[in-house]
Residue frames as a rotation matrix with the C-alpha (Angstrom) as fourth column:
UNK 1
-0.313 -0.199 -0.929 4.71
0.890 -0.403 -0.214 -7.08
-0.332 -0.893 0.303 -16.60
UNK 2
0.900 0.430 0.070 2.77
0.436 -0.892 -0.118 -3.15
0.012 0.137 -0.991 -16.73
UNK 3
-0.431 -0.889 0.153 4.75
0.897 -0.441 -0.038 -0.14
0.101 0.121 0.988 -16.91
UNK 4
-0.145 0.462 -0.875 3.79
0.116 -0.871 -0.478 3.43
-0.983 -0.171 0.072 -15.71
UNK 5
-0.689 0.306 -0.657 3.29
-0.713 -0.450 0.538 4.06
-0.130 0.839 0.528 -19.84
UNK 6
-0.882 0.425 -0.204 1.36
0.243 0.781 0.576 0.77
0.403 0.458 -0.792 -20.43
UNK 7
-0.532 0.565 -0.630 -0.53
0.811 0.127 -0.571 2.03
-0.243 -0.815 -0.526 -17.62
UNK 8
-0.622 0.239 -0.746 -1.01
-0.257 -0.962 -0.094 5.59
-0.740 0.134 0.660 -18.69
UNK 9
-0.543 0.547 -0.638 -2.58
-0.840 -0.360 0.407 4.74
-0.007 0.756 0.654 -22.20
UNK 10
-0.708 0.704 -0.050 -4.74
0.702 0.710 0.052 1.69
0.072 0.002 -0.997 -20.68
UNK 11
-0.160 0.789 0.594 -8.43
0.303 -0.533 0.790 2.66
0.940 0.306 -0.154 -19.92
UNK 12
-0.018 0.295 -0.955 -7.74
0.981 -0.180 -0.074 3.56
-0.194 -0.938 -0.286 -16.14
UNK 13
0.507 -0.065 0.860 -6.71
0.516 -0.776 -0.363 7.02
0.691 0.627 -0.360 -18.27
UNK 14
-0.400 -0.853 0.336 -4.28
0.422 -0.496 -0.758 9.80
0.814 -0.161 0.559 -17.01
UNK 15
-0.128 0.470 0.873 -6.60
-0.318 -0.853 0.413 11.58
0.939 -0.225 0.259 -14.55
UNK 16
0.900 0.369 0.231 -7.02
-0.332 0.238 0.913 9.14
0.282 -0.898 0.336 -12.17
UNK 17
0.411 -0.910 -0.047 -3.20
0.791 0.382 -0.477 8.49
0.453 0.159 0.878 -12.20
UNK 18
-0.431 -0.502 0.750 -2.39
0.101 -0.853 -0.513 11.63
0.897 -0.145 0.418 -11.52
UNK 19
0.277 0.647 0.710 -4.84
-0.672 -0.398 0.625 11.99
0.687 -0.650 0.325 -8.79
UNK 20
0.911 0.289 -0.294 -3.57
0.110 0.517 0.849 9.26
0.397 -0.806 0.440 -6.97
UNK 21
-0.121 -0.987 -0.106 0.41
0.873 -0.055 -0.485 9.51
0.473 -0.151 0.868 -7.40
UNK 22
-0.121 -0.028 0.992 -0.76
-0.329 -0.942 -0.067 13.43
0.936 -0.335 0.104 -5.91
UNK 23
0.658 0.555 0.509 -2.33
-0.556 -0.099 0.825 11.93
0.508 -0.826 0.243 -3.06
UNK 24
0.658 -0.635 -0.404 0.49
0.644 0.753 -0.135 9.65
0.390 -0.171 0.905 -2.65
UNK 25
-0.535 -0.622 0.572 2.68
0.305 -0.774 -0.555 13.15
0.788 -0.122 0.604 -2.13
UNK 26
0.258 0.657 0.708 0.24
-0.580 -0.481 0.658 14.42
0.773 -0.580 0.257 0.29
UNK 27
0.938 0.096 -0.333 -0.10
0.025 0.940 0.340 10.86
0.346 -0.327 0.879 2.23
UNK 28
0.777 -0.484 -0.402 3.44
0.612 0.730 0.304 10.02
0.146 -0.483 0.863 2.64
UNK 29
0.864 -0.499 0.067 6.81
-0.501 -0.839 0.213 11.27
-0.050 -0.218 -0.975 3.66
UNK 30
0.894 -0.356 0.271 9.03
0.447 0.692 -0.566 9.71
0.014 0.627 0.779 1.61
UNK 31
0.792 -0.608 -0.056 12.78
-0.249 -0.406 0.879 10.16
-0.557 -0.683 -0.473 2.81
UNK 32
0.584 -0.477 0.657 14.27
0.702 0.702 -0.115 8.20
-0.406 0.529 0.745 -0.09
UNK 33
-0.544 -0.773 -0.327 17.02
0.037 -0.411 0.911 9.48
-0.838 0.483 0.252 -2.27
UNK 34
-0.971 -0.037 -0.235 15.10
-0.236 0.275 0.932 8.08
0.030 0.961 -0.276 -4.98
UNK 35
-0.533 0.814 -0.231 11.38
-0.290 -0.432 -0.854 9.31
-0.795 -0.388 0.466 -3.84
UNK 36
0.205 0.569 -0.796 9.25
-0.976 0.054 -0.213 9.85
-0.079 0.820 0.566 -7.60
UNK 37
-0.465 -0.283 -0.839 10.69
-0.688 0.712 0.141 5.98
0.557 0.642 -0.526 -8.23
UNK 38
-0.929 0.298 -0.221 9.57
0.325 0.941 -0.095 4.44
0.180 -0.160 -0.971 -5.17
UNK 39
-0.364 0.874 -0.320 6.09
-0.583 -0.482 -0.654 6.63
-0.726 -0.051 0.686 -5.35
UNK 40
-0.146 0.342 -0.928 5.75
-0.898 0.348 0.269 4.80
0.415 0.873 0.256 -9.02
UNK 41
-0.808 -0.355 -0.471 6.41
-0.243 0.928 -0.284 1.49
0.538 -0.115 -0.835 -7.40
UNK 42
-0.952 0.303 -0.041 3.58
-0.113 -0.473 -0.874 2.42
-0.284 -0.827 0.485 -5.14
UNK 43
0.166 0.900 -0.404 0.88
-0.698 -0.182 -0.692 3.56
-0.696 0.397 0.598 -7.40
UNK 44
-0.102 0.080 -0.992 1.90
-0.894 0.431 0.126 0.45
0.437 0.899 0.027 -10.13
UNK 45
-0.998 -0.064 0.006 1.70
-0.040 0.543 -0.839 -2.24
0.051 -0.837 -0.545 -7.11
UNK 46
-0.475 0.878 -0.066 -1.88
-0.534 -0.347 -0.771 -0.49
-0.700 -0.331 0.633 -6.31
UNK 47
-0.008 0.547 -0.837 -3.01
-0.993 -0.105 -0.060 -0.55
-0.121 0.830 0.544 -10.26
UNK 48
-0.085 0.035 -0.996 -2.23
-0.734 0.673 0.086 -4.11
0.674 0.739 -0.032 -10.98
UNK 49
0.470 0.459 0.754 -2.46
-0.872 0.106 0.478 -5.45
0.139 -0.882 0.449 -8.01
UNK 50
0.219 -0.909 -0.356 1.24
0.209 0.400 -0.892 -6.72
0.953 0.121 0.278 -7.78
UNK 51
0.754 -0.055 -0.654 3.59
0.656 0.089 0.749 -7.12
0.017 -0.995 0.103 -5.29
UNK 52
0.901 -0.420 -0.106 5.86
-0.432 -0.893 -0.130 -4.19
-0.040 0.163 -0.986 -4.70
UNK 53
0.127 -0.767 0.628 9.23
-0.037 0.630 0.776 -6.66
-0.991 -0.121 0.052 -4.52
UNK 54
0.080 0.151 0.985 8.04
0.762 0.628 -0.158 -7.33
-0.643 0.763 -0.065 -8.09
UNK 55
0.824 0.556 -0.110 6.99
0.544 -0.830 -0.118 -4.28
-0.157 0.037 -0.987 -9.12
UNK 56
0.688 -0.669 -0.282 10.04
-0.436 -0.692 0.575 -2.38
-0.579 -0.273 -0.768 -7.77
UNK 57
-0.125 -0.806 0.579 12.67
0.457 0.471 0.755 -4.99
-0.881 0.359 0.309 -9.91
UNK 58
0.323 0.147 0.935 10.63
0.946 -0.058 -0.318 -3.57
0.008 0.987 -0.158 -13.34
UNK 59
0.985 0.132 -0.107 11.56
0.156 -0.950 0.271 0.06
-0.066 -0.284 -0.956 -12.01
UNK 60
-0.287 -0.947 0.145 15.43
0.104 -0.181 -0.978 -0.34
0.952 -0.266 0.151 -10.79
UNK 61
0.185 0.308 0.933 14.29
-0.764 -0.552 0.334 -0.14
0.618 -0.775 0.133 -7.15
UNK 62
-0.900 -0.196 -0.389 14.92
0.047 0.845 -0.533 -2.19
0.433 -0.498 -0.751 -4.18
UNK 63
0.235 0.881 -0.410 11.91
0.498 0.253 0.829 -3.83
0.835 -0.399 -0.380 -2.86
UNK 64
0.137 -0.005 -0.991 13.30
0.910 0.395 0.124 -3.61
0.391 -0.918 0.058 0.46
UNK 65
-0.961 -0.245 0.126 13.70
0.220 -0.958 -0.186 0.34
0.166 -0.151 0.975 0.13
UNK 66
-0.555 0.827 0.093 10.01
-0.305 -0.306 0.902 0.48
0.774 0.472 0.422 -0.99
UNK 67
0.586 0.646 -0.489 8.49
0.461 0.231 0.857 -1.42
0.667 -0.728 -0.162 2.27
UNK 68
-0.570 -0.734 -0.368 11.28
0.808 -0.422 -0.410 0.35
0.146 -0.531 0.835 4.47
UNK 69
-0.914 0.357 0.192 9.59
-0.280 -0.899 0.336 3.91
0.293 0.254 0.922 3.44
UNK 70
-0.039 0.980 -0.194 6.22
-0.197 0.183 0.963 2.08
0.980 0.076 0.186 3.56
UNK 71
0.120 0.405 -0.906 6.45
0.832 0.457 0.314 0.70
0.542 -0.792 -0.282 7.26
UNK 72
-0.810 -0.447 -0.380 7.86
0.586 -0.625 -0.515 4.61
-0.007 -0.640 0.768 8.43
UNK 73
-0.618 0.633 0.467 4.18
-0.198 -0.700 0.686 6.31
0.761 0.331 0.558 7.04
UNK 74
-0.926 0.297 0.232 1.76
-0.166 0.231 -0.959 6.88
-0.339 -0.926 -0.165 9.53
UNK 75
-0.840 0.541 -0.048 -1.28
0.368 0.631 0.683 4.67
0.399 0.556 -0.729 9.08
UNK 76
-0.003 0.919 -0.394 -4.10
0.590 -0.317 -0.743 7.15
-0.808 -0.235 -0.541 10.09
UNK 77
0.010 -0.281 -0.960 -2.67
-0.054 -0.958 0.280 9.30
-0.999 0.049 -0.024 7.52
UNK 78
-0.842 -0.539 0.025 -2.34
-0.388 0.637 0.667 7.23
-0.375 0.552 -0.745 5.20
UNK 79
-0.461 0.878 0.127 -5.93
0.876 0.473 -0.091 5.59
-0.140 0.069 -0.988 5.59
UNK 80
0.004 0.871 -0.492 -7.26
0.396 -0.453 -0.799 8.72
-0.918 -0.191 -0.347 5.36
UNK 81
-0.110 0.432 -0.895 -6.21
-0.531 -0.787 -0.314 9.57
-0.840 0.441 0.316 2.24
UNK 82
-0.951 0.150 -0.272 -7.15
-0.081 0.724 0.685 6.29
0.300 0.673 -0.676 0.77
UNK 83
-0.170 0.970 -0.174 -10.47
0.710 -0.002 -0.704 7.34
-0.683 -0.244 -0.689 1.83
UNK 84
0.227 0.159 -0.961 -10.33
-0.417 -0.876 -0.243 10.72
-0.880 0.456 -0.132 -0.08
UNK 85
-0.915 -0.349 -0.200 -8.88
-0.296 0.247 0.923 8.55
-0.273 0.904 -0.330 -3.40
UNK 86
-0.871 0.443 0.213 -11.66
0.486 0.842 0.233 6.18
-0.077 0.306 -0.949 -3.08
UNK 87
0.090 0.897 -0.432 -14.34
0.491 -0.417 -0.765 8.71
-0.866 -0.144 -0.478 -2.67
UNK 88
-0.107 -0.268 -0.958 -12.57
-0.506 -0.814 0.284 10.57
-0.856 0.515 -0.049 -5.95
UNK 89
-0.922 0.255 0.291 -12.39
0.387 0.629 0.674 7.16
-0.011 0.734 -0.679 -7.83
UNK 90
-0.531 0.828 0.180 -15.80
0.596 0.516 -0.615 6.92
-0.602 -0.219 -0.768 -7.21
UNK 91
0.276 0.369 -0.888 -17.02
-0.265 -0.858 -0.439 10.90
-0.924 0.357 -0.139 -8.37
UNK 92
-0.424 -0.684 -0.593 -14.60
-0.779 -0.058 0.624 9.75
-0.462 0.727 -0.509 -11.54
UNK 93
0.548 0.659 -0.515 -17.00
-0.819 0.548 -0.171 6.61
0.170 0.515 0.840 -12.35
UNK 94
-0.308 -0.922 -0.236 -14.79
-0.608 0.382 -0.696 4.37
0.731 -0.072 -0.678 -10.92
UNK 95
-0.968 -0.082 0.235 -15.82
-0.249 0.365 -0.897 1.44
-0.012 -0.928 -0.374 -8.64
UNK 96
-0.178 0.912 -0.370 -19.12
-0.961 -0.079 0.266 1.02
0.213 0.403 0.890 -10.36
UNK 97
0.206 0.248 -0.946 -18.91
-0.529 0.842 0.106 -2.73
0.823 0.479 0.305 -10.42
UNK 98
0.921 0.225 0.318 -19.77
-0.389 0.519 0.761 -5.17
0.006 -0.825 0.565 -6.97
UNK 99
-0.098 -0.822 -0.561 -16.40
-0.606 0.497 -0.621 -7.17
0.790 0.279 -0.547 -6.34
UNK 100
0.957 0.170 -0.237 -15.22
0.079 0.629 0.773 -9.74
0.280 -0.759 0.588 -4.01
UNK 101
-0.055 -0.802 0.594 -12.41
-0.967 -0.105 -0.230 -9.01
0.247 -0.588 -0.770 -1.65
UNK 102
0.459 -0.376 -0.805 -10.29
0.556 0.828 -0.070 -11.66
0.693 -0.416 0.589 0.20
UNK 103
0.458 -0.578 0.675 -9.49
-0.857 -0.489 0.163 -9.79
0.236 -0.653 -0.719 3.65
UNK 104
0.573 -0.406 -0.712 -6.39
0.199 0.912 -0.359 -11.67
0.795 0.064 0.603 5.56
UNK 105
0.955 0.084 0.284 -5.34
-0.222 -0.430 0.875 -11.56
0.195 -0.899 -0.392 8.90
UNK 106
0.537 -0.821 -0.195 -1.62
0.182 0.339 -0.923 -11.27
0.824 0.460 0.331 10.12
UNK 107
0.944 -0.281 -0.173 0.14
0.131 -0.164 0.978 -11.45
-0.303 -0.946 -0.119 13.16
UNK 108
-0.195 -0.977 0.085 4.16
-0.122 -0.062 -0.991 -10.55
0.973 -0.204 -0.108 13.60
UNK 109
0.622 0.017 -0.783 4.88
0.575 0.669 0.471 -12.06
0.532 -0.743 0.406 16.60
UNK 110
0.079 -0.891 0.448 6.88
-0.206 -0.454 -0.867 -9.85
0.975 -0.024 -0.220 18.94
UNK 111
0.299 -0.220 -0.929 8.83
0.532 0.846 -0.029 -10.64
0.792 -0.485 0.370 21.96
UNK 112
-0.624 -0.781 -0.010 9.76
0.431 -0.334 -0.838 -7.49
0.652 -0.527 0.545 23.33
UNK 113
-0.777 0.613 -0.144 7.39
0.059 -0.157 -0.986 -4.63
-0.627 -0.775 0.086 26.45
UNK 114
-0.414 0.900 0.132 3.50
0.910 0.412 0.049 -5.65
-0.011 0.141 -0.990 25.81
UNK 115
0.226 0.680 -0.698 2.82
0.512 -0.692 -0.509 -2.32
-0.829 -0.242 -0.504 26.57
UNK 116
-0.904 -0.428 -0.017 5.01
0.142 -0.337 0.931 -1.02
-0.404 0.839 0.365 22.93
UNK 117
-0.298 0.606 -0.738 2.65
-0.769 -0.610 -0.190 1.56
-0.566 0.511 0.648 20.82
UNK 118
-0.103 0.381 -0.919 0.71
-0.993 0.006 0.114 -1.23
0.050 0.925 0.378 18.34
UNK 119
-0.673 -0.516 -0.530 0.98
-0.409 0.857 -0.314 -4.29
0.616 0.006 -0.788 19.91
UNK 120
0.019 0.959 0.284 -1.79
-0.972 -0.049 0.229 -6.55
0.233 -0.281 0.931 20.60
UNK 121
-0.148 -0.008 0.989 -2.84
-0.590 0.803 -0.082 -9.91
-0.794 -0.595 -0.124 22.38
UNK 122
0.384 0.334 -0.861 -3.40
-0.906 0.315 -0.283 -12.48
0.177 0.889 0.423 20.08
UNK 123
0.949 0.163 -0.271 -3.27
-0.049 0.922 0.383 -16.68
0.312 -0.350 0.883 20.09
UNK 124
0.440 -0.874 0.206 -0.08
-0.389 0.021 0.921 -17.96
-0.809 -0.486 -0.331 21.61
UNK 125
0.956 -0.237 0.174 2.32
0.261 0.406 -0.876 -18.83
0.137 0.883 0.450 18.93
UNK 126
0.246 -0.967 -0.062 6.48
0.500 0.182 -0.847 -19.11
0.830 0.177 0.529 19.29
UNK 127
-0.450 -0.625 -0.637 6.63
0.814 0.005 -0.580 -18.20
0.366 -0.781 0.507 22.90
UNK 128
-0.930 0.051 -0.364 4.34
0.048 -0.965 -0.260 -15.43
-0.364 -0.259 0.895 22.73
UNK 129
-0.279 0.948 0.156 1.19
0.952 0.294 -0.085 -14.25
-0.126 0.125 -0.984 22.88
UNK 130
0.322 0.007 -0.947 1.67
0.220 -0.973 0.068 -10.34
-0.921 -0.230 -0.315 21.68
UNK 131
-0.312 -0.003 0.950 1.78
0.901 0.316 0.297 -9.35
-0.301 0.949 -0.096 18.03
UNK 132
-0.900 -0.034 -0.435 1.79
-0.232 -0.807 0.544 -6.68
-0.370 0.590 0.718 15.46
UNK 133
-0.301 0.662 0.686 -1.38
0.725 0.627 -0.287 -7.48
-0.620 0.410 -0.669 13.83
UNK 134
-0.602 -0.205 -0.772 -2.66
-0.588 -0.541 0.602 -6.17
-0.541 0.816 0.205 10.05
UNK 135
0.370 0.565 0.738 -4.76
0.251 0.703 -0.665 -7.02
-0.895 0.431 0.118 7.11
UNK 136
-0.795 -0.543 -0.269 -4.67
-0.179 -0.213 0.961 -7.69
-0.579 0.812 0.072 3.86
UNK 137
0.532 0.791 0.303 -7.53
0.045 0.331 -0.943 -7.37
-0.845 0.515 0.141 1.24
UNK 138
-0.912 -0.345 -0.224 -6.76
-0.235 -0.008 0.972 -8.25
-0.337 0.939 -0.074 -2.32
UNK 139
-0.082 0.935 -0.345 -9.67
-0.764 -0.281 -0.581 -7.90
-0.640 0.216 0.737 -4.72
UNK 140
-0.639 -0.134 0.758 -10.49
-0.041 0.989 0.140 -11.69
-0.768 0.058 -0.638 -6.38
């Protein structure tokens, strides 16, 4: 299992740490008692491409605080400044190298008015045909 120090003196190197856990402050509005811990859980999730459930046990954290906090951020806000990282990785020499993503599609199924902020049509599945829908890309 990493550790924010294992992490610090690998070759991703302090600068670009820092630059994201900042943008992480910016980005979110973290309400926690115990903010800076589930910000680490965050940015060490990101680096190693871990779940945060995991993650958050090597910390002292409940997962379930850490997606709690995560489902209250607003995702335009959010996406934008994971545009403004990735354009910094990039200035930083980061991201040089071609990868292959795996994108995944996800429905939550929901049951309640069709017309509810985020909620979209989608195949029929347990009684419904109205869903939360989301991706996931993980880098392979």
């Amino acid at each position: 299992m990493y550790t924010i120090n294992s992490i610090l003196r690998s070759n991703i190197g302090n600068k670009y740490l820092l630059y994201v856990y900042e943008s992480i402050n910016k980005a979110m509005n973290i309400k926690a008692r115990d903010s800076e811990s589930i910000k680490k859980v965050i940015v060490l999730s990101s680096i190693t491409n871990s779940y945060v459930e995991g993650t958050a046990s090597s910390i002292d954290v409940c997962g379930q605080t850490v997606r709690n906090n995560l489902k209250e951020q607003d995702p335009e806000r959010v996406l934008k400044y994971n545009e403004e990282i990735l354009k910094k990785m990039r200035e930083m020499g980061a991201l040089k190298k071609p990868v292959i993503v795996a994108m995944d599609w996800h429905d939550i199924m929901f049951y309640g008015d069709v017309n509810a902020e985020g909620v979209k049509g989608t195949k029929h599945k347990n009684g419904t045909n109205w869903a939360y829908q989301f991706a996931t890309a993980a880098v392979v």
